[in-house]
ZABA-565681 format. One record per atom (N, C-alpha, C, CB): residue in one letter; x, y, z. Coordinates in steps of 0.02 Angstrom, whole numbers, plus 50000, padded with zeros to 5 digits. Glycine has a CB too. Example, Ala and Ser with C-alpha at 12.3 -4.5 7.8 and 13.67 -1.06 7.14 Angstrom:
BEGIN
A506604971650390/A506154977550390/A506604983550390/A505654977650452/S506424988850354/S506844994750357/S506455000250394/S507044997050286/
END
This chain:
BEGIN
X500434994250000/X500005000050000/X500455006150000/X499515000050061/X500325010749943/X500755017149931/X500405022249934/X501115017649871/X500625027149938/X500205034649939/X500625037849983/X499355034849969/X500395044949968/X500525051750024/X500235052150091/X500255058249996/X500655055050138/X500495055850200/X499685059150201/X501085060450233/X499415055850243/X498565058650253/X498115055950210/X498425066550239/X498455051250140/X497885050950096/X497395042950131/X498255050450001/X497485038450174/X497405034850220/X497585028450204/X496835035450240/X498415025450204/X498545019350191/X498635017350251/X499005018050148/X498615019350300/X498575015150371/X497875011950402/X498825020150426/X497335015750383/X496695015150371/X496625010350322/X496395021050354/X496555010050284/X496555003950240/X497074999150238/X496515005850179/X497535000350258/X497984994650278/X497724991250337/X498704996950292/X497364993750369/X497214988650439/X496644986050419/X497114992250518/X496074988150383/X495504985550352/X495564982050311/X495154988850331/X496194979650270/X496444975150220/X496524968550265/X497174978050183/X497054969850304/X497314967650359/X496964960650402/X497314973850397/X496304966350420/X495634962850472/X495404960950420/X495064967450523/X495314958850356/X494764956250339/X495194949950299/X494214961550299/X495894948350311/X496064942550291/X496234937450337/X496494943450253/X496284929750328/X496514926950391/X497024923750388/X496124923250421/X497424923850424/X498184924350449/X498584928750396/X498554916350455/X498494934950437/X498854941750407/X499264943150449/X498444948150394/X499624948550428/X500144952850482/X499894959050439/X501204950850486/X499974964150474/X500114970050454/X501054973450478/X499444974050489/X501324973650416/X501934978150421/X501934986450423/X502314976450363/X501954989550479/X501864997550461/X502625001250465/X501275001650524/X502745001550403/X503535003050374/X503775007350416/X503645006250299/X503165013250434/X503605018650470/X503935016550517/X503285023950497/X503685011750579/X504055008550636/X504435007050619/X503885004150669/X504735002850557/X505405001050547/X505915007250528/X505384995750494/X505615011050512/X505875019850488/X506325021250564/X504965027650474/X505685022950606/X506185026250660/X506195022150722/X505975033850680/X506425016650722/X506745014650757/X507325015050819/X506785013250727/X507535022350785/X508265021850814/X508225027250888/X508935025050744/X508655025750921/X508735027850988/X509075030250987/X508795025151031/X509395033451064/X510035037851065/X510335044851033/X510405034051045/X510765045051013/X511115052250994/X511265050750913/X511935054051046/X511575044450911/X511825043150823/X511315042350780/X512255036350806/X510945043850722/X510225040850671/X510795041950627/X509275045650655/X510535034850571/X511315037150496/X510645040150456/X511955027350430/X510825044950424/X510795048250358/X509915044150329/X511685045550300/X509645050350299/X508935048550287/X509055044650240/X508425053650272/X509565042850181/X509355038450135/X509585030550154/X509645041050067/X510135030150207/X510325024950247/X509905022350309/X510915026750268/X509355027550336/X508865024950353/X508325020750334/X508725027950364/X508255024450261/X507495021650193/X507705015450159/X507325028050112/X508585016350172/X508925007050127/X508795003650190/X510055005350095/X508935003350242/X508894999850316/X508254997450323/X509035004650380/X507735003350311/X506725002350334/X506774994150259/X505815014850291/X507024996350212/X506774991150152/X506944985850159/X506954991950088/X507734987850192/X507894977750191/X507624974650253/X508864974850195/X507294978750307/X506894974850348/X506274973250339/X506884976850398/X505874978050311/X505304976950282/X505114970050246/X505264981650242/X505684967050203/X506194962150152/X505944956750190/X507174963050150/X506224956450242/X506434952650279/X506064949850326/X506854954750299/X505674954650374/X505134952950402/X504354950950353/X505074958650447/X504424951650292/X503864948450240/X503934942450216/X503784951850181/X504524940350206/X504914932350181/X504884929050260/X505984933150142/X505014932350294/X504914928550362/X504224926550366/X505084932950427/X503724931950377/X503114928950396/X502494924350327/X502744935950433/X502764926950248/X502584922350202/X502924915550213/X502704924950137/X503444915750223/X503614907250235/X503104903850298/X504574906250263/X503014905950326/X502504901150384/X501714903350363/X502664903850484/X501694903850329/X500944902850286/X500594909650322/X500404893550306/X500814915750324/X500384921850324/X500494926850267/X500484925450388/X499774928850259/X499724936450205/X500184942050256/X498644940250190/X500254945550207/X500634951450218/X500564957750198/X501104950650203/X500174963250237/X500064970350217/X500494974350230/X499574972950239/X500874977350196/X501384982650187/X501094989450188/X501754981850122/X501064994050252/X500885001150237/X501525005550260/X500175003550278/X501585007250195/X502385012050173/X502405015850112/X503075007250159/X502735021850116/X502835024050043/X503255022449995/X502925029350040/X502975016949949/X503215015449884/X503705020249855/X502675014849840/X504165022549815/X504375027249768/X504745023649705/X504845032349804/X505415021049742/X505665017849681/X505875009849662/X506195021349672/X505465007049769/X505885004249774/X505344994949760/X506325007349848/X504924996649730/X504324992049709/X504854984349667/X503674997649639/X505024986949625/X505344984049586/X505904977949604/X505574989049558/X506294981449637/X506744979649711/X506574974349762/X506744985449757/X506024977949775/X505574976149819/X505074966449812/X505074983249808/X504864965649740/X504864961949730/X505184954049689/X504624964549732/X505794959449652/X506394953949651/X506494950449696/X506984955949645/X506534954349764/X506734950849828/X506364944749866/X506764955749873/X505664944849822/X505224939149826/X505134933849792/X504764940549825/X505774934649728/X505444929349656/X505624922749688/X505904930249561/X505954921449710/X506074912549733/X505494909849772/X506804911049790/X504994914849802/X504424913049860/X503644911149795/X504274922749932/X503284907249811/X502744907749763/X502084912549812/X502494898649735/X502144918249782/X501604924349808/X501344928449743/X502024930549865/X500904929149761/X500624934549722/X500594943449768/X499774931249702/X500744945349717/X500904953649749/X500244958649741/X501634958049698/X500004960549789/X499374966949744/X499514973149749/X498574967449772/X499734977049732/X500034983549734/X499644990249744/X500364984149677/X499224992249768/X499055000849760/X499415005849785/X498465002749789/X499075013149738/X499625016449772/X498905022449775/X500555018149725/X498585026449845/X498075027949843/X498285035249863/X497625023749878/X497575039749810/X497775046449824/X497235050549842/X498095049249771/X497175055849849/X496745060149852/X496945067149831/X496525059749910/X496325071649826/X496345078149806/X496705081949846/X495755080749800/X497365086549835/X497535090449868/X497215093149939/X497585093949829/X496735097249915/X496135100249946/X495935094150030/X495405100049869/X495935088949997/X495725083850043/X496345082550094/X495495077050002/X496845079650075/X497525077150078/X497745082350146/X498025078349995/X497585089850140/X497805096150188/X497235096550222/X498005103450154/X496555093350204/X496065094750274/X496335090650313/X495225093450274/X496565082450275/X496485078350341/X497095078350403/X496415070750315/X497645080050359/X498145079650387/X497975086950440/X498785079150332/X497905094450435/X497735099850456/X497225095350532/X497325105050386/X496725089150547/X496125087650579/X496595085050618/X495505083650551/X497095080450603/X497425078450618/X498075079550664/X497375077350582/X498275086350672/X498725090450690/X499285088850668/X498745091350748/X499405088550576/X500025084950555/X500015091550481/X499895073850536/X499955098250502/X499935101950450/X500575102350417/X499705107850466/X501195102750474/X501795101750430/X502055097750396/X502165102150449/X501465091550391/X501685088150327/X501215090050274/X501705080250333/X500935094250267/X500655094850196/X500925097250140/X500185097850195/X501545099850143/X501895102250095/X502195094950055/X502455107550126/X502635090250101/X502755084950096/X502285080250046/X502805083550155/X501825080750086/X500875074850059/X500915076449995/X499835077850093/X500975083349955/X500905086749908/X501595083949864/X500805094249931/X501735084049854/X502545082849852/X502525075549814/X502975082549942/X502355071249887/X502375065249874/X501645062649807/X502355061949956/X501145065849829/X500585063349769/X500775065949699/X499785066449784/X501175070549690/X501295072049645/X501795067049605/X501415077749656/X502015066249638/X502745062049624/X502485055249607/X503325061449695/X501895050949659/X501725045149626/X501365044949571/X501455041749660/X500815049749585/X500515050449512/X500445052549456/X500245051149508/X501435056649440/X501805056149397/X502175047649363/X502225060849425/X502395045049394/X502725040049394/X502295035449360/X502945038349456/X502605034849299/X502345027749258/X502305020549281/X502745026849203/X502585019349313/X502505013049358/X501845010849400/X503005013849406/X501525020249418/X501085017949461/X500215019449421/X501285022349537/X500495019349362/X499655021949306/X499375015549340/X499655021849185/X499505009949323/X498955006049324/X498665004149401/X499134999949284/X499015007449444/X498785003549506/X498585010349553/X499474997749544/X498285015649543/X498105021949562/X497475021349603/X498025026449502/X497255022849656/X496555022749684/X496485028649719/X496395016849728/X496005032149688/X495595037549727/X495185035649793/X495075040449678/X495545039349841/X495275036849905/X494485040149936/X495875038449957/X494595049149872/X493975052049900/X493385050849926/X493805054349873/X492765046749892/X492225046549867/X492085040349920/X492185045949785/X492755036149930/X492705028249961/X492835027850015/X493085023149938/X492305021950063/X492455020450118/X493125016850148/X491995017750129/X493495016350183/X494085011050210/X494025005150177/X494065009050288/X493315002750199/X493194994850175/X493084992950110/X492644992050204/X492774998650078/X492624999149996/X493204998049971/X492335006149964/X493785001849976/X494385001449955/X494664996949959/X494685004649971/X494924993050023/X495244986150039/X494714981050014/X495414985050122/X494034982149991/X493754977349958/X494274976149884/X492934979649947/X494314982249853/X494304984449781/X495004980849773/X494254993549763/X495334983249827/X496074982749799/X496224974349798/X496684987349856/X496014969649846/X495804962449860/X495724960649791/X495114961249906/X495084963149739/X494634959349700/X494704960949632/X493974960349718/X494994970149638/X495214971049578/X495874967649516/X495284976349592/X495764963949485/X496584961349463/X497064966949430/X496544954849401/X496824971449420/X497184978849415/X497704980049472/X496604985149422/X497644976749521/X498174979349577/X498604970349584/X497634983249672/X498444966549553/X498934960949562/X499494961649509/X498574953849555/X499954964249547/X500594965949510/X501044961749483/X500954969149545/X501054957949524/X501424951349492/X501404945749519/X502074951749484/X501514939949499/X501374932849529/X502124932249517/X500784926849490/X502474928949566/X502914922449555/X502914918049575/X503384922049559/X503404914149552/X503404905249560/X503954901949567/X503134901449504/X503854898049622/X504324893049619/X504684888849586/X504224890749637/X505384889849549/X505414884249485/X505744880049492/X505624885949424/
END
């Protein structure tokens, strides 16, 4: 699950989540900031660190027979991301969910998270520039939590890729 801050992939990541059985939910940010103390390395040595655990804790819990919901921001690293799965037989469903500006700065603003709206902005722009992510785009406006984690489940528009064991 991809998208901009506020547009609600934690919300629908947990409604994805609850409505499958034997799931985990992964919420990337925890693996983000992790770190304690006085030393944090460098934001892009943080975002390689969040991925290869992310990696890692998903091959962990697909090998003992659980689904796996990923709520994190996608950018470049999808690709990557599922190489790192081709030896496992899974199927991947990918969205990356957005909303209207306008929306994106109420919720975050309700929220008391206004200083990320420059960011939110930033980031939707950026995914829904990105050719990678045309086909797997979901407008969160109009839809309920559950509508959505229905959609994204049923739609084969968001099954990104299958691999297989050979």
């Amino acid at each position: 699950m991809s998208g901009p801050l506020g547009v609600g992939k934690s919300t629908v990541s947990k409604e994805l989540a609850n409505s499958m059985k034997q799931c985990t939910l992964i919420e990337g940010d925890l693996l983000l900031h992790v770190y304690r103390g006085e030393t944090e390395p460098p934001w892009e040595e943080r975002l390689r660190l969040a991925w290869l655990n992310i990696t890692a804790v998903t091959r962990n819990f697909l090998r003992h027979g659980f689904n796996v919901v990923i709520d994190f921001v996608v950018e470049e690293e999808l690709e990557w991301f599922c190489g790192q799965l081709s030896d496992l037989d899974v199927t991947v469903h990918y969205a990356v969910l957005y909303a209207e500006p306008d929306t994106l700065a109420a919720r975050l603003r309700q929220r008391g998270d206004e200083q990320y709206i420059d960011r939110s902005l930033f980031l939707r722009n950026k995914l829904l520039s990105s050719p990678a992510n045309e086909l797997f785009l979901l407008n969160t406006d109009l839809k309920r939590p559950e509508e959505l984690a229905e959609e994204i489940m049923h739609d084969n528009r968001f099954q990104r890729i299958r691999y297989e064991v050979t």
